[in-house]
C-alpha positions as CSV (number, residue, x, y, z in Angstrom):
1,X,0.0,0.0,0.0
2,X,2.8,2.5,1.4
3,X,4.5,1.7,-2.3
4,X,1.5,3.3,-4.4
5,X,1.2,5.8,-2.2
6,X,4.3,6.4,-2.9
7,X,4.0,6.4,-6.4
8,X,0.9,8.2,-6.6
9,X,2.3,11.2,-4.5
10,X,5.8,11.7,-6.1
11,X,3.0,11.8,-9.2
12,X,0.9,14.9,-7.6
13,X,4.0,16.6,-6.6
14,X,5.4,16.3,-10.5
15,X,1.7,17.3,-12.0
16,X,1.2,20.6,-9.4
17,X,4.5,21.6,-9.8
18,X,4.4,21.3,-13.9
19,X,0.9,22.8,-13.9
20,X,2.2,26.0,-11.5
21,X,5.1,26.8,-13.4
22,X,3.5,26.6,-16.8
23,X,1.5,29.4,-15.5
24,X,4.0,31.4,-14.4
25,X,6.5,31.2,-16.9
26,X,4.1,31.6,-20.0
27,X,5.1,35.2,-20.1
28,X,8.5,33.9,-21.3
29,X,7.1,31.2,-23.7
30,X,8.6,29.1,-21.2
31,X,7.2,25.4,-19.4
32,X,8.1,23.5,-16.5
33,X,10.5,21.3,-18.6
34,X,11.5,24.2,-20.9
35,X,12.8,26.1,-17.1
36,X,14.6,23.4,-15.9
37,X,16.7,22.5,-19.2
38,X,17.4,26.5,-19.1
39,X,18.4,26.6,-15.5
40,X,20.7,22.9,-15.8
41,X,22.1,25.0,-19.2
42,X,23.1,28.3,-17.4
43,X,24.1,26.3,-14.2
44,X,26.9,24.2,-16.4
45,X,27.7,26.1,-19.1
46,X,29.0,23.9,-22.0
47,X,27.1,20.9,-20.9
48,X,26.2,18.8,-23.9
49,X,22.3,17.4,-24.7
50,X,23.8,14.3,-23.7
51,X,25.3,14.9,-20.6
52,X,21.8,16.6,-19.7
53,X,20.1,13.4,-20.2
54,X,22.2,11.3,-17.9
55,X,22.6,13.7,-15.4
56,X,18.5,13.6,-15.2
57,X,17.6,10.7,-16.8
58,X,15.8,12.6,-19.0
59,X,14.5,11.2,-23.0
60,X,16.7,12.5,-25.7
61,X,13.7,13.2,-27.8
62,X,12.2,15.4,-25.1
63,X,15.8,17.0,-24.7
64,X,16.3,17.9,-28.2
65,X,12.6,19.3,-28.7
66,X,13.1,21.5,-25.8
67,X,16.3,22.6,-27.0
68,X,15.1,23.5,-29.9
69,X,12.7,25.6,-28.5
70,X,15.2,27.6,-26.5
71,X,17.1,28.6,-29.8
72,X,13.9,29.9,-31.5
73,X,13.4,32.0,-28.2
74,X,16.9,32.8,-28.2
75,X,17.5,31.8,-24.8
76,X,20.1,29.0,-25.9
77,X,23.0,28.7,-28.5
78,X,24.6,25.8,-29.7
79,X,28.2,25.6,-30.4
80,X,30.0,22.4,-31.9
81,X,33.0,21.1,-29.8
82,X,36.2,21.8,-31.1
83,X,37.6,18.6,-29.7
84,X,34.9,16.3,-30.9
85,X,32.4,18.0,-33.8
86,X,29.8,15.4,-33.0
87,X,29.0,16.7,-29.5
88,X,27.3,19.8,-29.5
89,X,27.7,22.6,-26.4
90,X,24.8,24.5,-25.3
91,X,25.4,28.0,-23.9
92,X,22.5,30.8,-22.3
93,X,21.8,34.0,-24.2
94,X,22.0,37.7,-22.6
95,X,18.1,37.2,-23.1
96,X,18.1,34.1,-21.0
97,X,20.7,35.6,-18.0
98,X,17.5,38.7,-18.0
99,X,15.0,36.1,-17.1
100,X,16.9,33.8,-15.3
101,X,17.0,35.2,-11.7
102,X,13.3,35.6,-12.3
103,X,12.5,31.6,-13.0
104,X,14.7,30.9,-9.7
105,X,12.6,33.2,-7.2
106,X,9.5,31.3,-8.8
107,X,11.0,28.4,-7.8
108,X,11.9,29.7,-4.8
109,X,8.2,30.5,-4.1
110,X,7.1,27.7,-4.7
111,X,9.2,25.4,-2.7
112,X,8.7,28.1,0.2
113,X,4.8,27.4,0.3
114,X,5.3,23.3,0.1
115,X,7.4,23.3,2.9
116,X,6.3,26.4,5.1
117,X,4.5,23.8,7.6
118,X,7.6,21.1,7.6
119,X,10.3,21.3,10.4
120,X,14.0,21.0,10.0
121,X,13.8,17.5,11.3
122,X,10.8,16.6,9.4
123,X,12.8,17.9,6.1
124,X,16.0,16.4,6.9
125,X,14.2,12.8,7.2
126,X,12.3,13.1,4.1
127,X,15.5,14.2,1.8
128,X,17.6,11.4,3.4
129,X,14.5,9.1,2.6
130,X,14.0,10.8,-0.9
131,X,18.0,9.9,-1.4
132,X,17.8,7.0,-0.7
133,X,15.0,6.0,-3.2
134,X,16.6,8.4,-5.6
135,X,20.1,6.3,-5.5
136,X,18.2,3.3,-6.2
137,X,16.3,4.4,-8.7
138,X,19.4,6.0,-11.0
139,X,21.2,2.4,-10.3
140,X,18.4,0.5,-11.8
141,X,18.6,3.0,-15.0
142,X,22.4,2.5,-15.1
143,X,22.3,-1.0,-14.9
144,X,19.5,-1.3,-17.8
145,X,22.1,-3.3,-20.1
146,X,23.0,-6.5,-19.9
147,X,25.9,-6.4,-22.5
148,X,29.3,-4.7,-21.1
149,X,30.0,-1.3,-23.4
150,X,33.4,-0.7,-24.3
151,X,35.0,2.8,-25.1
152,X,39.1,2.3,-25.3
153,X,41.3,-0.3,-25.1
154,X,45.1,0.0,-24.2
155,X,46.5,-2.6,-25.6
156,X,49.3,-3.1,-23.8
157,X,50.6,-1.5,-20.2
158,X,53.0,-1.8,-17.3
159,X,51.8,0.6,-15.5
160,X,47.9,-0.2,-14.8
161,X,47.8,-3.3,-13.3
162,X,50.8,-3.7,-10.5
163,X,53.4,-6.7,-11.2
164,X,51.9,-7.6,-14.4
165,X,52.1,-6.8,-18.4
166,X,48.5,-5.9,-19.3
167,X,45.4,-4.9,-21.2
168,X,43.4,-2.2,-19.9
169,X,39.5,-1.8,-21.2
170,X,37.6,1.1,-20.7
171,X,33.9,1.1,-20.2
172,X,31.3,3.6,-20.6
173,X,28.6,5.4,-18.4
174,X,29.3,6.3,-14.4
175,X,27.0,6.7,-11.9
176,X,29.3,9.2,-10.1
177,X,29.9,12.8,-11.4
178,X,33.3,13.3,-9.8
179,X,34.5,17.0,-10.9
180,X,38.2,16.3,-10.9
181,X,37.6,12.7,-13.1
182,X,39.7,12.9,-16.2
183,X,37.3,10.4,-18.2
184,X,34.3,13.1,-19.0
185,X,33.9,11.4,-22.3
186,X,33.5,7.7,-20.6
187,X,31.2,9.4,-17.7
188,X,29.0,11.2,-20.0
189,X,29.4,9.3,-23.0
190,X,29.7,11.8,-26.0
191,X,27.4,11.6,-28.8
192,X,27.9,9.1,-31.5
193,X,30.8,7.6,-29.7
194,X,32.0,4.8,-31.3
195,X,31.4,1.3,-29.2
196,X,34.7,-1.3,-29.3
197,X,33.6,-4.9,-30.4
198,X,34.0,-7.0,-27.2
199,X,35.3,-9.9,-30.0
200,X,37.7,-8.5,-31.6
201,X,39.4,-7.2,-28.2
202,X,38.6,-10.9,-27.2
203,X,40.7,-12.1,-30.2
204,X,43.6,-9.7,-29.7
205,X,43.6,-10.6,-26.3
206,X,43.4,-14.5,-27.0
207,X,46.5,-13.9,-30.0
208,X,49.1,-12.6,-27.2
209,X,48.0,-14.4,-24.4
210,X,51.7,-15.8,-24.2
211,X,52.3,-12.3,-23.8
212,X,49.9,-10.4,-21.8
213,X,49.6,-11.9,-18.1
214,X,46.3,-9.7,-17.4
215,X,43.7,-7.4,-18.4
216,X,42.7,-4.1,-16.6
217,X,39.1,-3.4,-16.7
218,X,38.3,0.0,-15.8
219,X,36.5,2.8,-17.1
220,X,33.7,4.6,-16.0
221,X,31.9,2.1,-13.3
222,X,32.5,-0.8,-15.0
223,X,29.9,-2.8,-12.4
224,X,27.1,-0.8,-14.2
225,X,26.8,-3.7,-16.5
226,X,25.4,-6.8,-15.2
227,X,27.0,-8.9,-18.3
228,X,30.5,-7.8,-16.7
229,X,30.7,-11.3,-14.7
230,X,29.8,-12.9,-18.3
231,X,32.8,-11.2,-20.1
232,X,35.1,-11.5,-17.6
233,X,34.7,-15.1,-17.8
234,X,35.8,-14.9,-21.5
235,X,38.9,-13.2,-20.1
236,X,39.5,-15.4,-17.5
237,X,39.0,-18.8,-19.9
238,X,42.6,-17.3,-22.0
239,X,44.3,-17.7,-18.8
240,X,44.5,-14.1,-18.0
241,X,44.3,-12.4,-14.5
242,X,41.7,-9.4,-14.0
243,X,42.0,-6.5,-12.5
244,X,39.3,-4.2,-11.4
245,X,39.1,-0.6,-11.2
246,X,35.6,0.1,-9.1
247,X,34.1,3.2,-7.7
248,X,32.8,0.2,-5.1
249,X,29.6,1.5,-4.8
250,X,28.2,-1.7,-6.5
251,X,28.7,-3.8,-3.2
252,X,26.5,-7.1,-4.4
253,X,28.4,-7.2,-7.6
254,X,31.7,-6.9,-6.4
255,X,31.4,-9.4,-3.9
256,X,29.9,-11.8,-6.0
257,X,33.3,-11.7,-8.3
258,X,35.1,-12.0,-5.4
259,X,33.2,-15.2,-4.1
260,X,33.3,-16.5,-7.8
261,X,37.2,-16.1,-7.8
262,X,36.6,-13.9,-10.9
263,X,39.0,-10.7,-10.3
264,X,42.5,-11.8,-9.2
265,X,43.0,-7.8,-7.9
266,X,40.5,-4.9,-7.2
267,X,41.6,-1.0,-6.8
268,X,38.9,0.7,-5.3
269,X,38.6,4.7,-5.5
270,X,37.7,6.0,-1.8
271,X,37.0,9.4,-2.7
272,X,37.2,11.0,0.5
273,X,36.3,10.8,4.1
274,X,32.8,10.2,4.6
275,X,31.7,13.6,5.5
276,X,32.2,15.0,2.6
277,X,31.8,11.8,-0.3
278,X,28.7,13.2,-1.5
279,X,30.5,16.6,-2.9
280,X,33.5,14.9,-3.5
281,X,31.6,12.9,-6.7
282,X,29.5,15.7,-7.5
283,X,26.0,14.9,-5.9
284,X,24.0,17.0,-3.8
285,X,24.1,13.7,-1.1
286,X,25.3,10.2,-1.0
287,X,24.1,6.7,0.7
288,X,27.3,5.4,1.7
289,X,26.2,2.2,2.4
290,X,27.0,0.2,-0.3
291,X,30.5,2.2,-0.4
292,X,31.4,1.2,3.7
293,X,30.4,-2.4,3.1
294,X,32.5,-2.7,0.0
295,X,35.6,-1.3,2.3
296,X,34.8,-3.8,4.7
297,X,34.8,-6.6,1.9
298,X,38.3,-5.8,0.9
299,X,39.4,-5.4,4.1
300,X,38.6,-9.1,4.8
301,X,41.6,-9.6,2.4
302,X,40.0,-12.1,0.4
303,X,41.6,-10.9,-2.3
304,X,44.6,-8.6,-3.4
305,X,43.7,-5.2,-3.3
306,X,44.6,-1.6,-2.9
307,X,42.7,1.9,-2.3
308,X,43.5,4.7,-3.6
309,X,42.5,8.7,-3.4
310,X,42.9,11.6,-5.8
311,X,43.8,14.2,-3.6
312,X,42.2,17.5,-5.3
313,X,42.9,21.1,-3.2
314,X,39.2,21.7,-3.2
315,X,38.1,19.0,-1.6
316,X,41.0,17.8,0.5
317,X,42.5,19.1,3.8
318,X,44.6,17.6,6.7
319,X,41.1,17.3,8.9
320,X,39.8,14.9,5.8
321,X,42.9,13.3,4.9
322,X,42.8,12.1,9.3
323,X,39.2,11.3,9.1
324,X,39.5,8.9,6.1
325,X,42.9,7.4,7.8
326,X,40.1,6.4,11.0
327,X,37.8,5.1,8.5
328,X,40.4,2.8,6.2
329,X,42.1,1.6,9.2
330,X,43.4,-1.7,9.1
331,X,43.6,-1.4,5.6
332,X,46.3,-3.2,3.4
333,X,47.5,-0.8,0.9
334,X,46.2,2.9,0.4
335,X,47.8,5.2,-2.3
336,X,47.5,8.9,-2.8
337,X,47.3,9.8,-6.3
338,X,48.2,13.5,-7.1
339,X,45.3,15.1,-9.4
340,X,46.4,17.0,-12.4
341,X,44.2,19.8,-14.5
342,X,43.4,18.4,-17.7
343,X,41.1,19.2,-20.2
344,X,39.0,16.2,-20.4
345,X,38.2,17.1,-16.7
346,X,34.7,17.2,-15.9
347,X,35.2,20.3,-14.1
348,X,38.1,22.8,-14.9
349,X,39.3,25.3,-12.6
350,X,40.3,22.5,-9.5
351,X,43.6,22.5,-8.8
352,X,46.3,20.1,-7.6
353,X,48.0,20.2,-4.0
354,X,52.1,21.2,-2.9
355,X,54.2,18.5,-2.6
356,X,55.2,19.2,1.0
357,X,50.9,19.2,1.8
358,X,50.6,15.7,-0.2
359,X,53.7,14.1,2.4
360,X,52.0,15.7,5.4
361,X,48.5,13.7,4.4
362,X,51.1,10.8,3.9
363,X,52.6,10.9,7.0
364,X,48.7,10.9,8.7
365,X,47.8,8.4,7.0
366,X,50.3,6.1,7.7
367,X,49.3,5.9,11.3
368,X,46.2,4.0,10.3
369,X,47.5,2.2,7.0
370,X,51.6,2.3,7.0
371,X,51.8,1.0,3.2
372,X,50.3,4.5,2.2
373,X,52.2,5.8,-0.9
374,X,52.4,8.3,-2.9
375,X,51.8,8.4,-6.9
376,X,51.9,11.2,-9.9
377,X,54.0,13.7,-7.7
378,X,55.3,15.8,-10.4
């Protein structure tokens, strides 16, 4: 019962809110849908139709009507990318940055009347609760494919998988939107970006088995894709060791390799300390759940592993850096990984840390994990 209730409700809160702002914002030839593809635009400047759908699981079709729309009202230019002339960048007009303050003190309004009877506590439960539902939701979106999508393939590397001569795969689609990530195009997925056919890598992979002694998959999340355990097992059955990169916010999936003997190593990003996860992969909040029990999994040392964190100046200090130390305590291995400014960033303008702070976070660290290193100092 509580379930379509639910459902129901989360229905009237969509319909009134849609039905209040197409009032309001008819003055500006403007809907509900039209005012929040305007507002996502001028918030991330540059952001590409594509990256707007994932980002809210929204339709392309519905995307590209609206878009549309906002060029005929002149609220919304579209610039091809220099880098990649398939993906397109939208950018607000000086006609849109006029309106725009006006569209958030509707919204403003608006949310003020829902909630002018609700309490602090009362608000803080629901939006943990709403979160929570939320996270689940955009996981079961992710996860819609079965077959694993690959984006770039290494071919051969010393570097990505520790003590061995590798492969490394890249997958596509995140459900994380970490600003300093230097995969945008694997995160977002640019449009028309060309897939990799899982045989032919299969069939390099098989020629130079002699050769190679593991594959690397990373990406992206690879644990998105619930045909992962199926390809892997292709991987494995060349006589090949697998290494996974993981996010490790896909707890049931990892351990399920695990128990299967299916990954022979497993780097897991912890992307900070747990108080401030949630802006550290660029959401508004975070269930860490899944997250804590995969750090507890890999604690158990049933197989080799590592952590590692990108330390990024905004979103790293000494206080974080001795909180995450109490949290990975125990641990085996833990390596700090220095970020560096590039362009395929998902957000520019972050910056790396000194050397002399990086050694200090080191040295804090090694109280609780002693095998803490350091990599990428430059």
């Amino acid at each position: 019962m509580a379930r379509n209730v639910l459902s129901l409700d989360s229905s009237i809160l969509y319909r009134s809110s849609q039905k209040h702002f197409d009032k309001i914002f008819a003055k500006y030839n403007l809907g509900y849908a039209s005012s929040l593809f305007l507002t996502t635009i001028y918030e991330h400047e540059g952001i590409t139709m594509n990256e707007i759908a994932i980002t809210g699981n929204f339709d392309k079709g519905t995307i590209t009507k609206s878009v549309q729309k906002l060029q005929e009202l002149d609220y919304v230019i579209v610039k091809s990318n220099e880098e990649d002339k398939r993906a397109k960048n939208l950018y607000t007009t000086n006609k849109a940055r006029d309106i725009i303050t006006d569209i958030y003190l509707a919204k403003q309004t608006w949310w003020d009347h829902l909630l002018q009877d609700v309490t602090d506590e009362e608000l803080s439960t629901y939006l943990k609760t709403n979160d929570k539902i939320l996270q689940r939701a955009r996981e079961y979106d992710i996860k819609e494919s079965d077959e694993v999508k690959i984006f770039g393939f290494q071919k051969l590397t010393l570097l990505d998988y520790p003590g061995n001569m590798a492969s490394t795969l890249f997958t596509g689609g995140c459900n994380f939107r970490c600003p300093f990530c230097q995969n945008r195009s694997l995160v977002f997925l640019n449009e028309g970006a060309p897939e990799l056919d899982k045989d032919d890598i299969l069939s390099y992979l098989n020629d130079r088995k002699g050769l190679l002694d593991g594959v690397c998959i990373s990406g992206g999340e690879p644990l998105i894709y619930k045909g992962l355990k199926d390809f892997i097992k292709k991987v494995k059955a060349l006589g090949l060791n697998v290494k996974l990169d993981t996010n490790g916010s896909f707890y049931d999936e990892l351990k399920e390799l695990i128990d299967e003997r299916l990954v022979d190593y497993v780097a897991m990003d912890v992307k900070n300390c747990k108080e401030r996860y949630a802006e550290t992969i660029g959401l508004d909040s975070y269930d860490l759940t899944s997250i804590e029990k995969s750090v507890e999994l890999l604690k158990m040392d049933l197989v080799d592993y590592e952590f590692r964190t990108t330390i990024v100046k905004e979103f790293h200090d000494l206080e974080a850096i001795e909180s995450l130390g109490k949290w990975l305590s125990g641990a085996k291995r833990l390596y700090l990984q220095q970020f560096v400014a590039r362009d395929t960033c998902i957000q520019k303008g972050l910056h790396a840390l000194d050397k002399d702070t990086l050694y200090a976070m080191r040295d804090i660290l090694r109280k609780y994990i002693p095998s803490t290193e350091l990599r990428g100092i430059e």
